[in-house]
ZADOLO-530684 format. One line per 10 residues: number of its first residue (from 0); their letters; for each residue x, y negated, z negated of N, C-alpha, C. Coordinates in pm, whole numbers. Each point is the difference from the previous one (the first is absolute). Layout:
! ZADOLO-530684
NUM> a> X Y Z X Y Z X Y Z; ... $
This chain:
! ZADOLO-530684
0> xxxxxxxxxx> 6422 -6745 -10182 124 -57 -49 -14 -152 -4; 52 -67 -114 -30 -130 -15 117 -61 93; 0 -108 30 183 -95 70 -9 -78 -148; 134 -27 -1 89 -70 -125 58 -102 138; 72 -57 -86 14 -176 36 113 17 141; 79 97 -25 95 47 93 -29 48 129; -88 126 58 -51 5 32 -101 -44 118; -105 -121 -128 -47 -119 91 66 -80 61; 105 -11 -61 123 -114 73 25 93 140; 16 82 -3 70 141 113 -161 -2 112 $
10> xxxxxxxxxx> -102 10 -5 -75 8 84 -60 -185 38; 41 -76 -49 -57 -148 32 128 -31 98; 141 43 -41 83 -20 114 -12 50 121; -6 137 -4 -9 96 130 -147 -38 74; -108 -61 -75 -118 -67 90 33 -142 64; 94 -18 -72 -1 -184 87 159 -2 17; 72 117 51 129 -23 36 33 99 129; 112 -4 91 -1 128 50 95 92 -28; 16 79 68 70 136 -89 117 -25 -78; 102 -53 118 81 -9 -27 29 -133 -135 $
20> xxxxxxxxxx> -87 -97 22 65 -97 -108 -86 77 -121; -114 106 -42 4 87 -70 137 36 -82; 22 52 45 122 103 27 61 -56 -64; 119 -110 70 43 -89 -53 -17 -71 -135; -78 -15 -27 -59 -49 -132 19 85 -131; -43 136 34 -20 85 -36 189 56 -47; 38 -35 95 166 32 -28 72 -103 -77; -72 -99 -19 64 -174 -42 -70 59 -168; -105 48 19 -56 -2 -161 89 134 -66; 54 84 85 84 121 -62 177 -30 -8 $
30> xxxxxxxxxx> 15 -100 88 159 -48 -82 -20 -155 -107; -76 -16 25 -16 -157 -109 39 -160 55; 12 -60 -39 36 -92 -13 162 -23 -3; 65 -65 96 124 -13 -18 121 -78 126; 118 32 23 70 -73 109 9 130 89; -33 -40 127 25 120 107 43 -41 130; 84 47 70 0 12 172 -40 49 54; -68 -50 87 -99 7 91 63 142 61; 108 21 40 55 112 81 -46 145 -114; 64 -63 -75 -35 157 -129 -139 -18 -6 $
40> xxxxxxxxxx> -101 -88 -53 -134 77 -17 -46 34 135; 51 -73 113 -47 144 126 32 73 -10; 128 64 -25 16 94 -2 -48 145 -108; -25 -77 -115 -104 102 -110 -102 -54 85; -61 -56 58 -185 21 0 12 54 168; 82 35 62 1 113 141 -46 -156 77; -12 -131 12 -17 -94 118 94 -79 38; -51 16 86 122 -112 97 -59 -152 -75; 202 -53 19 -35 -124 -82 -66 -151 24; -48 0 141 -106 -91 58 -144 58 -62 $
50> xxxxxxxxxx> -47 111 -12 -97 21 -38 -20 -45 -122; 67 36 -93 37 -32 -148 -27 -148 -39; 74 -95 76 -3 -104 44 -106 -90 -23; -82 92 87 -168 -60 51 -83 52 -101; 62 112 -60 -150 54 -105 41 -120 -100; 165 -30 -58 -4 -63 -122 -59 -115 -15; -34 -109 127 -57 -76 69 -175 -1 -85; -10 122 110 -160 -7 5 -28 61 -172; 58 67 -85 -30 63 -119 15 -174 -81; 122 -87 12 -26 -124 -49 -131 -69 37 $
60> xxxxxxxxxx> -26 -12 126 -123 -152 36 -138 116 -77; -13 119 -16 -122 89 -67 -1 24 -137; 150 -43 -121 -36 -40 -87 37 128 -86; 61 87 83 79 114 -88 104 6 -40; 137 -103 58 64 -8 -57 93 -142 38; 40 -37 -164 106 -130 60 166 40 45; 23 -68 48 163 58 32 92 -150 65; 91 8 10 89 -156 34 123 112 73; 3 -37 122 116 29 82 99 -57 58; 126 71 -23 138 -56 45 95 3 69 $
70> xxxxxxxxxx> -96 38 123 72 52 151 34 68 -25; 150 37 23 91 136 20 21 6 -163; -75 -89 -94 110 67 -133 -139 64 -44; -128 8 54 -95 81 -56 -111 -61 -71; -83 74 -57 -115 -51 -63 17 -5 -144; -122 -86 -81 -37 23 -118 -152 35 -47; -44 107 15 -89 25 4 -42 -9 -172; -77 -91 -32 9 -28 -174 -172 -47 -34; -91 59 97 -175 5 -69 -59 98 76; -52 144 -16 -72 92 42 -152 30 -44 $
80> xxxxxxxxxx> -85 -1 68 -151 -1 -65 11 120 -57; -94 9 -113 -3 115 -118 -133 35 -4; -95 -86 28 -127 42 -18 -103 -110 110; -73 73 2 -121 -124 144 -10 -121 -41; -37 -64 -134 11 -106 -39 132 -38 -23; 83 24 44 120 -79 -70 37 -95 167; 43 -81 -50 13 -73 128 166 -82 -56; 39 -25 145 137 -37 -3 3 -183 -60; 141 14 -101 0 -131 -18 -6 -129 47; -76 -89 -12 -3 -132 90 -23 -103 -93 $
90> xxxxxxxxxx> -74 10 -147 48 -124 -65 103 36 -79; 80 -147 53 129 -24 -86 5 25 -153; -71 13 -63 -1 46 -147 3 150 16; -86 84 41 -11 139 32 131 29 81; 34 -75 129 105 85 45 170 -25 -44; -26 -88 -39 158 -65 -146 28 137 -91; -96 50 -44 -18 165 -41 29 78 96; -19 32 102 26 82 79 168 3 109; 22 -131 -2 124 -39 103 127 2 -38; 41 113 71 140 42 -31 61 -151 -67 $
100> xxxxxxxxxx> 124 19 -77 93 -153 1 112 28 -74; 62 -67 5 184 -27 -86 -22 -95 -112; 39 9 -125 0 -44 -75 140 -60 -18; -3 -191 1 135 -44 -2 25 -83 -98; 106 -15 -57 50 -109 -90 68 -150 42; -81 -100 -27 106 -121 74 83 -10 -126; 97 18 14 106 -40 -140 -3 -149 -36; -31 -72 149 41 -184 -66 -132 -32 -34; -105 68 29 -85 -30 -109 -107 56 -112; 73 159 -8 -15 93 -87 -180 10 -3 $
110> xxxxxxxxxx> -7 16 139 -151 72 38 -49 119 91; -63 77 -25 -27 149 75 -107 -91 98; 41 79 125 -56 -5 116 -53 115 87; -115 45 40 -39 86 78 34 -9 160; 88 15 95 2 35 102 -113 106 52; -117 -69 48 -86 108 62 43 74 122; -13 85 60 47 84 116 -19 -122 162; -110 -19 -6 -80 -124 98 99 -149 -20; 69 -2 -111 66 -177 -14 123 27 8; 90 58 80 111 38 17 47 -147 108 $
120> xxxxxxxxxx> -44 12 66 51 -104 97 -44 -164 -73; -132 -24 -115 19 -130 -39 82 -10 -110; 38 65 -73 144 39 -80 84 15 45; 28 6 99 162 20 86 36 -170 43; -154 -79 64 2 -115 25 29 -109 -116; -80 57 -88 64 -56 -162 105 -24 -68; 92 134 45 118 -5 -55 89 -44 62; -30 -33 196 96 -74 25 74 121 106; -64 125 32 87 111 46 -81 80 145; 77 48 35 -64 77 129 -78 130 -82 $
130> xxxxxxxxxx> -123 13 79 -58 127 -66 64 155 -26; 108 27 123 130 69 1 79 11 -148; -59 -86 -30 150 -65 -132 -100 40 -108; -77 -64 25 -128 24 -139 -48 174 26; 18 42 53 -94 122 -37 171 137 -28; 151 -81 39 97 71 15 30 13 -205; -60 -114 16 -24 -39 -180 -111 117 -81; -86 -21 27 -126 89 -35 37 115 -30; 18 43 172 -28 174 12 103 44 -43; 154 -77 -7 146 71 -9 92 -72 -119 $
140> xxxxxxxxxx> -88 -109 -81 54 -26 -118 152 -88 59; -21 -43 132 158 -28 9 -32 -150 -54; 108 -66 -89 -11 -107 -93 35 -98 133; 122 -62 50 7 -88 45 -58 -103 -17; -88 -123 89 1 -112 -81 -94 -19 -106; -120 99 88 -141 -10 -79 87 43 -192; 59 134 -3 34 4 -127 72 -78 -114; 35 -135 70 57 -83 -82 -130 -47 -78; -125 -4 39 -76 -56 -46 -151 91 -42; -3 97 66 -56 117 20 4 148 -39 $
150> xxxxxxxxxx> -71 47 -143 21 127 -15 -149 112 8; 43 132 87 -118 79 9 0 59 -129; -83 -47 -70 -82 124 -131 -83 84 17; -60 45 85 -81 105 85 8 -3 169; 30 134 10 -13 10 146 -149 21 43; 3 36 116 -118 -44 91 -86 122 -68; -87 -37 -67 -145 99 -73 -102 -40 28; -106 117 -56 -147 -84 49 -52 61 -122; -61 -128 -54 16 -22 -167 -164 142 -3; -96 -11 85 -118 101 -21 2 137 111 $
160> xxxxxxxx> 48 158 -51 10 102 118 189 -9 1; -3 91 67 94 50 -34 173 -84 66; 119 -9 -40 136 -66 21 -31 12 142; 57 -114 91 51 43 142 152 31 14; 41 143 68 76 34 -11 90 -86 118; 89 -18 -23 119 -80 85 146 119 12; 9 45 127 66 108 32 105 -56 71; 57 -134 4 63 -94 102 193 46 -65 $
């Protein structure tokens, strides 16, 4: 039997990983890419949520998957390895493709802006607002001040692979 690209990806992990962040991985590549709590994907992948924790950890610094976390409001798990050569984004041209973001309108000066997932807090500092305020904007469309000046034309996507779902 020959291995196909999948496969090889499936036995290069399970040699240089251990079971469980296997596993894990293995469960991250069968729901996709998207917004999750930490409490619910323990609870679909049967681990306790310190363990979970530590694999998402160690599956990031090994290059299987990117993800940006938000304490109690959960993860964004938005780059999963697909094949042995594929390696996680790190130049800014390559991962500008890959990084979740909000697409915004400044009305006073009628220009589209990318909010990347990672520049939340130097855009919040930008605009003059608590990050509270800036992301109450983002994730929940609430206009207040940012919307006097501020419109979302896309919510939070990841322009390569599949929408992150936002269940909030």
């Amino acid at each position: 039997m020959k291995p196909n690209k999948e496969t090889e990806l499936i036995a290069a992990v399970r040699t240089t990983n251990s079971n469980i962040d296997t596993l894990n991985f293995l469960c991250f590549k069968a729901i996709g890419c998207g917004w999750y709590s930490i409490g619910e994907v323990a609870d679909l992948f049967k681990i306790e949520r310190s363990n979970l924790n530590m694999s998402l950890v160690r599956l990031s610094e090994n290059g299987l998957i990117s993800y940006t976390s938000y304490g109690s409001s959960g993860i964004v798990v938005w780059w999963i390895k697909s094949f042995t050569e594929d390696v996680p984004p790190t130049n800014p041209e390559v991962e500008e493709s890959y990084t979740p973001r909000w697409t915004l309108l400044d009305t006073e000066q009628n220009e589209k802006h990318n909010v990347f997932i990672n520049d939340q807090t130097e855009w919040a500092e930008k605009a003059g607002v608590t990050l509270a305020v800036f992301r109450n904007f983002l994730y929940k469309n609430e206009r207040g001040m940012l919307g006097q000046r501020y419109v979302v034309l896309k919510g939070l996507a990841v322009p390569k692979g599949k929408p992150v779902k936002i269940e909030k």
